[in-house]
N, C-alpha and C positions, 0 to 999 in steps of 0.2 A: 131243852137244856143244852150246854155247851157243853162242846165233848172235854173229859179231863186229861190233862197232861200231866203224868208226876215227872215230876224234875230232878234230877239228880247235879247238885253243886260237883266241881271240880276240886282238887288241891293236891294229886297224887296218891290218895287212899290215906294220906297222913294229916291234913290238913282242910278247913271246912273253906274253900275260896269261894268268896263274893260272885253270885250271878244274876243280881236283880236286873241288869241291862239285859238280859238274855232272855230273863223270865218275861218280864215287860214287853220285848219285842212280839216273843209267842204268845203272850195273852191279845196282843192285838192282830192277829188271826183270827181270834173267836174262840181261843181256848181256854178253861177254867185250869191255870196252871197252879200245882198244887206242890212245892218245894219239897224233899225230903233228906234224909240224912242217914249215916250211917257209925256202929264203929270205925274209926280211922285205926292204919295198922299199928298205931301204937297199944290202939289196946286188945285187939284182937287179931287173927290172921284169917286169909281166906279159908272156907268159904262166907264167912262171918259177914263182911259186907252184901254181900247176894242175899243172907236170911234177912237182914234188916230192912233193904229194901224194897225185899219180897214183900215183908208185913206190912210196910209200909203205902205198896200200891193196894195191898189187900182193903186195907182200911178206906183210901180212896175212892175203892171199890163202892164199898159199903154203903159210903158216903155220897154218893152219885149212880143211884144206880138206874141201869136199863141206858146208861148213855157209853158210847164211845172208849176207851182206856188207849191212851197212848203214854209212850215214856222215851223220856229223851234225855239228854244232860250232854254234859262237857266237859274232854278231858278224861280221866279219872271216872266221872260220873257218868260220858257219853259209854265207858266200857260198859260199866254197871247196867248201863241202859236197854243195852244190848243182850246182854245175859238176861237179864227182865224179859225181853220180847223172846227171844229164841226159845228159852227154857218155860216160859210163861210163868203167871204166877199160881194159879192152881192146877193149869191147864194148858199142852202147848198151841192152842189157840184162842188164848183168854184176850191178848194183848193186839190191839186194830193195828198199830205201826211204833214205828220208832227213830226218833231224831237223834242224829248221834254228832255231836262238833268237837274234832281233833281227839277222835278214839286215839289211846294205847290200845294195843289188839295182841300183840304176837312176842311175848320177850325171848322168844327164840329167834327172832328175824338176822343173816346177817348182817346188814346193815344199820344193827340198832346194839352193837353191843356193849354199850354202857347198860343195858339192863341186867347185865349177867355177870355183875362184881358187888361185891358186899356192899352192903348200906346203898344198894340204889331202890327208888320207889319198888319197883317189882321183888325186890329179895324182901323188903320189910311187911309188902302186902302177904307173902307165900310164907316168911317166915324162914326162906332159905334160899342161895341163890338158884335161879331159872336152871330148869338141864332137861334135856332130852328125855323120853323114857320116866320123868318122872310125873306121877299120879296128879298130881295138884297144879302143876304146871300147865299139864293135858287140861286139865276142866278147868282155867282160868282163860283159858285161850276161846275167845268166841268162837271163833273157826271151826270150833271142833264141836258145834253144837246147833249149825245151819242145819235147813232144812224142813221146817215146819210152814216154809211160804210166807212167811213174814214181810210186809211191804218195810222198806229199810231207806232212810234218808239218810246220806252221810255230807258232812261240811267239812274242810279241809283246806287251812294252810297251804298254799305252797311252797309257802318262805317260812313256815313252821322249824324251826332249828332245837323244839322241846320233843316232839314227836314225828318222826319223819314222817310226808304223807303218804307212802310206799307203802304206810300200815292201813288207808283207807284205801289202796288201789289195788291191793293183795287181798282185802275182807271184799272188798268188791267183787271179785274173782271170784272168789269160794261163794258169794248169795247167789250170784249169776248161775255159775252152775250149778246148783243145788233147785233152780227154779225160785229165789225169791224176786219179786218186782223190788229193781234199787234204783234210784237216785243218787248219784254220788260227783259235791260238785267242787270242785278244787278253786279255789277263789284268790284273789291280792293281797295276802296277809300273812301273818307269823300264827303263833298257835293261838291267840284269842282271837277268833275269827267273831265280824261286825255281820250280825244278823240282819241289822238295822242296813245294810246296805240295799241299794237298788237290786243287783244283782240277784244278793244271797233271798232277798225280802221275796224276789220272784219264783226262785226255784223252792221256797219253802211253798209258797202260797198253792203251786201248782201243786206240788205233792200232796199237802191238804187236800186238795180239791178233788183230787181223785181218789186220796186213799184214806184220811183222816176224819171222814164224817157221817161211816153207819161203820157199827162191829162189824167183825168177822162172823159169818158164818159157821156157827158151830160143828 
């Protein structure tokens, strides 16, 4: 059987955007790519999206099993993704890797501080604006949650002008030293980065190849 990838769509935790181009490039890899969804922050705050997508690799679980679990998404959903694999879903080794294209990571970053004024995506995800020190801040922030070895693919904009890619070359930083195996590849493009590219199509495939096609040893 093909190993399953749950998917998680982008929109800013507010909004459910379109990623069948995306899904479709990863199912021809050889992956059994399995879409999911979550509360968006209008109707709940975090950590509300991390339970939903929890349950929802659970069931994917379920539904495949004795094969492979990867999770991946974009944007918004590549965050989510991420928190899937690090924190795992019943277990912090349940999760084989994780594809992640133009994470938000860090809304404390300087360099990103449009995330730290009212009404921007991250204050409606949390519920308040981003601050230092604070509880819910800390456990939204992937960074703060490396560490289990997680094999980690990241895609990245460099002309990305919605997410700087500073937030994939600073989460890069922190897997690195924590010991996770990363991939992290900054490409020709703004924030919807083209999977389908020669390029991108290659450095996915390789990562598969090495890390994407038996579990994790428990």
């Amino acid at each position: 059987m093909k190993p399953v990838l749950v998917w998680v769509h982008g929109g800013a935790w507010r909004a459910r955007a379109a990623s069948e181009r995306s899904r479709g490039i990863l199912a021809a890899h050889g992956l059994d790519v399995v879409p999911v969804t979550h509360r968006l922050s209008t109707q709940a705050t975090w950590p509300a999206q991390l339970d939903d997508v929890r349950a929802a690799a659970r069931k994917a679980r379920a539904d495949h099993p004795g094969v492979p679990l990867l999770v991946g998404g974009i944007s918004s959903g590549a965050h989510l993704a991420l928190h899937l694999g690090l924190r795992g879903v019943d277990g912090p080794d349940d999760v084989t890797a994780v594809i992640a294209c133009s994470p938000p990571l860090d809304p404390l970053a300087a360099d990103w501080p449009e995330c730290r004024v009212p009404g921007s995506p991250w204050t409606r995800l949390l519920g308040h604006v981003p601050s230092a020190g604070d509880e819910m801040t800390a456990d939204a922030t992937p960074a703060n949650h490396v560490g289990n070895g997680l094999p980690v693919l990241l895609v990245h904009g460099a002309d990305d002008t919605v997410v700087p890619p500073t937030q994939t070359l600073d989460l890069t930083n922190a897997l690195l030293a924590s010991g996770h195996p990363v991939t992290a590849y900054l490409t020709t493009a703004g924030h919807d980065v083209d999977l389908a590219g020669d390029d991108a199509r290659q450095v996915t495939a390789s990562f598969l190849e090495r890390w994407g096609r038996a579990p994790r040893p428990g």
